[in-house]
C-alpha positions as a Markdown table, in Angstrom:
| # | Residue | x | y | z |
|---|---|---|---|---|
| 1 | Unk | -6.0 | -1.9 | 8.1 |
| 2 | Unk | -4.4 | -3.8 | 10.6 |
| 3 | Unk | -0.6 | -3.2 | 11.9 |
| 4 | Unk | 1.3 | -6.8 | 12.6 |
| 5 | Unk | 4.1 | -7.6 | 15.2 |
| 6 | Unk | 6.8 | -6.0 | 13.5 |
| 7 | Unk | 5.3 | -2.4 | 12.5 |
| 8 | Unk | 4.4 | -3.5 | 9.3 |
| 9 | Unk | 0.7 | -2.7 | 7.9 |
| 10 | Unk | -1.3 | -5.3 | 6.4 |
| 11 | Unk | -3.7 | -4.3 | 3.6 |
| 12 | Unk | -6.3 | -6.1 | 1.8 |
| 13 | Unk | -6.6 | -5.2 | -2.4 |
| 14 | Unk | -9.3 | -6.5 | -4.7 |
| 15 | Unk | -7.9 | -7.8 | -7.7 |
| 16 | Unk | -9.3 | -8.6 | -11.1 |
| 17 | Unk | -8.8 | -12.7 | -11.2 |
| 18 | Unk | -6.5 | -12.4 | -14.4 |
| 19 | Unk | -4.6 | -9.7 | -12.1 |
| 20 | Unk | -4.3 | -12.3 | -9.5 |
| 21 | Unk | -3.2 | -15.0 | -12.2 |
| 22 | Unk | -0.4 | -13.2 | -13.5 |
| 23 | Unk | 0.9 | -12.1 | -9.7 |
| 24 | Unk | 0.5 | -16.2 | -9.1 |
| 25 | Unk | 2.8 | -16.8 | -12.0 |
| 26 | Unk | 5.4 | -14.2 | -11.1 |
| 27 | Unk | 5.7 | -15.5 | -7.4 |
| 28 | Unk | 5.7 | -19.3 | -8.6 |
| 29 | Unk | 8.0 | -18.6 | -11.2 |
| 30 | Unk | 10.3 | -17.2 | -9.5 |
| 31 | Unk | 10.1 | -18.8 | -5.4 |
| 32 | Unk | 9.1 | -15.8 | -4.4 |
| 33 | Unk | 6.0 | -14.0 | -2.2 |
| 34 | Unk | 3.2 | -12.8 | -3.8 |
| 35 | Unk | 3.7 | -10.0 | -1.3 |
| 36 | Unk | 7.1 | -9.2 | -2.2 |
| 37 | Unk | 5.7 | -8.3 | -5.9 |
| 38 | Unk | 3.3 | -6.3 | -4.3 |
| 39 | Unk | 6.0 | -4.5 | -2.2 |
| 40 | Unk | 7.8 | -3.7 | -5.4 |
| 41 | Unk | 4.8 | -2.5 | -7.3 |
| 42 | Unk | 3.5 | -0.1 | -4.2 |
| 43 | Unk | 7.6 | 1.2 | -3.4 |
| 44 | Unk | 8.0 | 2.0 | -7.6 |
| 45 | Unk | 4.6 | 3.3 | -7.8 |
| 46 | Unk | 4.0 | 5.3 | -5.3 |
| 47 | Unk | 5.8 | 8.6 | -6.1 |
| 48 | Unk | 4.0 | 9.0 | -9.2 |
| 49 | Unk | 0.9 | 8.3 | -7.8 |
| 50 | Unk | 1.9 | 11.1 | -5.3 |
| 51 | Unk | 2.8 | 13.4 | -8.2 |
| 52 | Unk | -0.3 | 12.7 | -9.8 |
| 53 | Unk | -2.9 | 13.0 | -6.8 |
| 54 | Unk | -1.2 | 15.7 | -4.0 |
| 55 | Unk | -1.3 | 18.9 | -3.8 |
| 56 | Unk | 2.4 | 20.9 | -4.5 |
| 57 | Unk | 2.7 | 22.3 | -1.4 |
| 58 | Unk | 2.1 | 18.8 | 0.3 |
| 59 | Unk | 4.6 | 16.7 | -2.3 |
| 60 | Unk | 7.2 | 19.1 | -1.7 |
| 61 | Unk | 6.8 | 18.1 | 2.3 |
| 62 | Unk | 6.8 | 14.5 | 1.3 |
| 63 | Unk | 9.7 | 14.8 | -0.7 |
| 64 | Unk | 11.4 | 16.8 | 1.6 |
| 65 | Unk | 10.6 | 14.5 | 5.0 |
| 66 | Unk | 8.9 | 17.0 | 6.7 |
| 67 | Unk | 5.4 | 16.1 | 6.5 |
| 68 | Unk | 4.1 | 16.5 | 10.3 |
| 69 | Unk | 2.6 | 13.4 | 11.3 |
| 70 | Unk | -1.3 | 12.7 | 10.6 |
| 71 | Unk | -3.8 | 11.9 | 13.6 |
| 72 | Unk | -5.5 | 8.8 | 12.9 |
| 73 | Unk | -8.9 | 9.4 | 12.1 |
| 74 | Unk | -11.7 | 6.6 | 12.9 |
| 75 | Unk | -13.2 | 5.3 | 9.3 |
| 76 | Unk | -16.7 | 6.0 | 7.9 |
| 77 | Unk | -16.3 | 2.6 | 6.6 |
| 78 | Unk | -15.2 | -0.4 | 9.7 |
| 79 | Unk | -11.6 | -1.8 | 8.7 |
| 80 | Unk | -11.9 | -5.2 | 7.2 |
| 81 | Unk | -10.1 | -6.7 | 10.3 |
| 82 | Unk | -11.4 | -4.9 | 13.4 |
| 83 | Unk | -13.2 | -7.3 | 14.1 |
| 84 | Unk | -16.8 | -6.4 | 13.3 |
């Protein structure tokens, strides 16, 4: 994962092709980004998926703001765009 100018993080997601149809059809449909509807999914999802997948302890820190901040770890796995 790669950070870009303005802070944002850029992420690459393997799609099924009918996945990648409908988003195509949503974002020419409507003028919009593909990456806008991918915004929205990730910003409505997300808290269920924390519900779902964290421990309590660590959801109520989320919830709450007070998650201390995480070192960055380097992957088992080279990022996508470092380069390699």
């Amino acid at each position: 994962m790669k950070r870009t100018a303005g802070n944002k993080l850029v992420v690459a997601v393997r799609v099924t092709p009918q996945i990648e149809q409908r988003l195509r059809l949503l974002a020419e449909t409507t003028g919009r980004k593909q990456s806008f509807f991918l915004q929205q999914m990730i910003e409505s999802g997300i808290s269920t998926l924390e519900a779902a997948w964290l421990p309590p302890d660590v959801l109520s820190q989320v919830r709450s703001g007070t998650m201390p901040a995480r070192q960055e770890a380097s992957p088992a796995i080279p990022d996508l765009f470092d380069g390699h």
